[in-house]
C-alpha positions in Angstrom: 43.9 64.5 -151.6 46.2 67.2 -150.3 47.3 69.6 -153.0 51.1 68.5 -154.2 53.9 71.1 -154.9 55.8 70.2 -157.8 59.1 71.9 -159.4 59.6 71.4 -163.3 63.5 72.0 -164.0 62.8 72.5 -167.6 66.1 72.7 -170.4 65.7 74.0 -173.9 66.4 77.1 -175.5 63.5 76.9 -178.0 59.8 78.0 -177.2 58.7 75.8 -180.1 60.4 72.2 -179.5 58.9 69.2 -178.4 60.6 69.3 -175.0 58.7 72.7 -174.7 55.4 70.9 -175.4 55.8 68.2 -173.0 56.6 70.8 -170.1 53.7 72.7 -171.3 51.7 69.6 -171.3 52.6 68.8 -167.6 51.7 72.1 -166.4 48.5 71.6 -167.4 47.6 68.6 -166.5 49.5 69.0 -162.9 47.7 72.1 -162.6 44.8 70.8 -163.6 44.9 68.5 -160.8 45.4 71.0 -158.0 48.7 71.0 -157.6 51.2 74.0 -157.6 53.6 73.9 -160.1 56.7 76.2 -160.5 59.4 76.2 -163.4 62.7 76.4 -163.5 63.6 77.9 -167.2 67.2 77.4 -167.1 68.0 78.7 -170.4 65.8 81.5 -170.0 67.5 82.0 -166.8 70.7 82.1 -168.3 71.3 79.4 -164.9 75.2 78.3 -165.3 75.8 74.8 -165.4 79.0 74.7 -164.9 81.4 74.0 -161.2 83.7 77.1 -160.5 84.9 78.9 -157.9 82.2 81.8 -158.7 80.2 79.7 -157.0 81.4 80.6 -153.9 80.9 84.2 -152.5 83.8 86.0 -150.3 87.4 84.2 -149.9 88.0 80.8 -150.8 89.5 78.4 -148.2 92.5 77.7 -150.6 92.5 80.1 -153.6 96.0 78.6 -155.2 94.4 74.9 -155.2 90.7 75.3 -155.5 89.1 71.7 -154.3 85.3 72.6 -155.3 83.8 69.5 -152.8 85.8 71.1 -149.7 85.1 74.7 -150.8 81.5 74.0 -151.7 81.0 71.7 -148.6 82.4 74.7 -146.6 80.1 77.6 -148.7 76.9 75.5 -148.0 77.9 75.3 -143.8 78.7 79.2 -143.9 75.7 80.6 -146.2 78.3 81.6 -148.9 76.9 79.5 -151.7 76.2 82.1 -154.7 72.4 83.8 -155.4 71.6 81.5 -158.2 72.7 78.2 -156.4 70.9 78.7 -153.4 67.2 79.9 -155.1 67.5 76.7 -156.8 68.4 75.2 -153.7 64.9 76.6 -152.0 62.6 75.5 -154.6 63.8 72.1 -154.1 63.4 72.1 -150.4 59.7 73.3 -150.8 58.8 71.0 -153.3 57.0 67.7 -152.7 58.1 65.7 -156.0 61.5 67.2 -156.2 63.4 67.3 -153.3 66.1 65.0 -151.2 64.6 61.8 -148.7 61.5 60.4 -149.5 61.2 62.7 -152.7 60.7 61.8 -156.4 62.9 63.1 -159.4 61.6 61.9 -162.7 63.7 62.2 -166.1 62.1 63.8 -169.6 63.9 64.2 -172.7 64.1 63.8 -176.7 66.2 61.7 -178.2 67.4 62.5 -181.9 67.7 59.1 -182.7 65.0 55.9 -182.9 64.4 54.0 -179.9 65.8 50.9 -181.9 69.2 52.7 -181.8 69.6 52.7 -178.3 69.3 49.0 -177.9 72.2 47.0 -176.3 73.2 46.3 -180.0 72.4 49.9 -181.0 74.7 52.5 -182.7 74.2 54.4 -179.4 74.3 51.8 -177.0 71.7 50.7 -174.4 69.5 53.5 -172.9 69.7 52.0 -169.1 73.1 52.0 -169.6 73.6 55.7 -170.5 71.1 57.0 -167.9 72.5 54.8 -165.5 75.3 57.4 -164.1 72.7 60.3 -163.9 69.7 57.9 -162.0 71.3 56.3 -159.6 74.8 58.1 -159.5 73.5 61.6 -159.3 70.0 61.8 -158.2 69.5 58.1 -155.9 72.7 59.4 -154.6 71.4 62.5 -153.1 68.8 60.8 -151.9 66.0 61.1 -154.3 63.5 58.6 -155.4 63.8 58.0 -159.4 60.9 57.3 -161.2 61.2 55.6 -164.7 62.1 58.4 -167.2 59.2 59.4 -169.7 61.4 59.1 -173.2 59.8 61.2 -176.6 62.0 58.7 -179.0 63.1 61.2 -181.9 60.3 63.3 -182.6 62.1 65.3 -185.2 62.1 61.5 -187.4 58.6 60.9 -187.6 55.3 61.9 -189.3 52.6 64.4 -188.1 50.5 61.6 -187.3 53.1 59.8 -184.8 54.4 63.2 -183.7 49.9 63.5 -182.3 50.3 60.8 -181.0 53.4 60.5 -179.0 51.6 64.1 -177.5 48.7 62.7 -177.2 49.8 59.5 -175.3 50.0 59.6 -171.1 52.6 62.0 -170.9 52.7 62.0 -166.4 53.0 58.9 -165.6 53.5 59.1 -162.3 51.5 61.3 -159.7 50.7 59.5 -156.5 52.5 56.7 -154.2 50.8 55.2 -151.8 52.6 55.5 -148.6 54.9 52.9 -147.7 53.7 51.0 -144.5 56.2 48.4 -143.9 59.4 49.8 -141.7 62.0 48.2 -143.0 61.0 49.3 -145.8 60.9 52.9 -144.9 64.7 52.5 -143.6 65.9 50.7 -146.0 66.7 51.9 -149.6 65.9 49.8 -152.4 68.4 49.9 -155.1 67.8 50.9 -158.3 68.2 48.5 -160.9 69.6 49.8 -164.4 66.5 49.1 -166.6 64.6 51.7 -166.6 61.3 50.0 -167.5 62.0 48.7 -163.9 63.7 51.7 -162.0 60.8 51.7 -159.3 61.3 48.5 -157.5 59.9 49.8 -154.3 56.5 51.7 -156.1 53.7 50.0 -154.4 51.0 52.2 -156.1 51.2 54.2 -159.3 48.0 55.9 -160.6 48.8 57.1 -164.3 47.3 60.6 -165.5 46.5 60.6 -169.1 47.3 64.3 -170.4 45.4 63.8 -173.5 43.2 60.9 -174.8 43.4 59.3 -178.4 41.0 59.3 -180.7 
């Protein structure tokens, strides 16, 4: 199986939290498998989030009523997108797991609260529901195929001996798709449906690697 090349845009300005552990665990068990695996430290990077007009290098189109879409649109067709963007921008073209068309973009986070709490009659309200906009609004959007988010639920809530084990558990699981043979289904997108034990209603295949095994 031909080596993959997968992109990890990784979030958290702490070297010790959990979120650092499970990007750490990934590494090593995508690594592990052959493939090459780059990082994207945005915090360390000091990477800025937000959607200005430093975005866009030289004059603007219409400086006194800045429309980012039209003067991003308009950077990205001329090459004036800013340094930063367009790295980012590269690594995602280059990478087999994360990029647009036929790609796969894959969620992981902490939550600070219990999984019970973001039930549909949850103080937080129903987890599909809030991942919803991001999943199929952002990245099925551009194009990407979404693979059902791996969820930590509130490890700074529980025990040392739950905390093992939610590290311990299959923390990639996803790796390999078969190829899709039918046509129509290559052509046509499947929608994605906002339950996210469900979000891959067009995965024929999924072969899960364990990171760790429990004792």
């Amino acid at each position: 199986i031909a080596a993959k090349k997968v992109l990890i845009v990784y979030a958290h300005q702490s070297s010790g939290s959990f979120n650092a552990a499970a990007k750490n665990a990934a590494v090593e068990v995508l690594t592990a498998q052959g493939c090459t695996v780059e990082v994207s430290d945005l915090c360390a990077m000091s990477f800025k989030a937000t959607a200005t007009a430093e975005d866009i290098k030289g004059d603007l189109k219409n400086a006194d009523n800045v429309c980012y879409l039209d003067e991003s649109k308009l950077a990205w067709e001329q090459g004036k997108l800013s340094d930063d963007i367009t790295k980012e921008q590269a690594k995602l073209a280059e990478a087999d797991l994360v990029i647009f068309q036929d790609k796969k973009a894959m969620l992981s986070f902490t939550t600070g609260s219990l999984e019970s709490m973001f039930s549909p009659t949850g103080i937080n309200g129903d987890m599909n529901v809030t991942l919803w906009p991001l999943q199929n609004g952002i990245l099925n959007y551009c194009g990407f195929q979404v693979l059902a988010p791996q969820i930590f639920w509130a490890p700074a809530l529980v025990d040392a001996g739950e905390l093992a084990h939610m590290t311990a558990r299959p923390f990639v699981h996803w790796y390999f798709l078969k190829e899709q043979t039918n046509k129509q289904t290559k052509t046509k997108k499947t929608p994605i449906t906002p339950n996210y034990k469900h979000m891959n209603s067009n995965l024929i295949a999924l072969k899960v690697i364990e990171a760790y095994q429990c004792c």
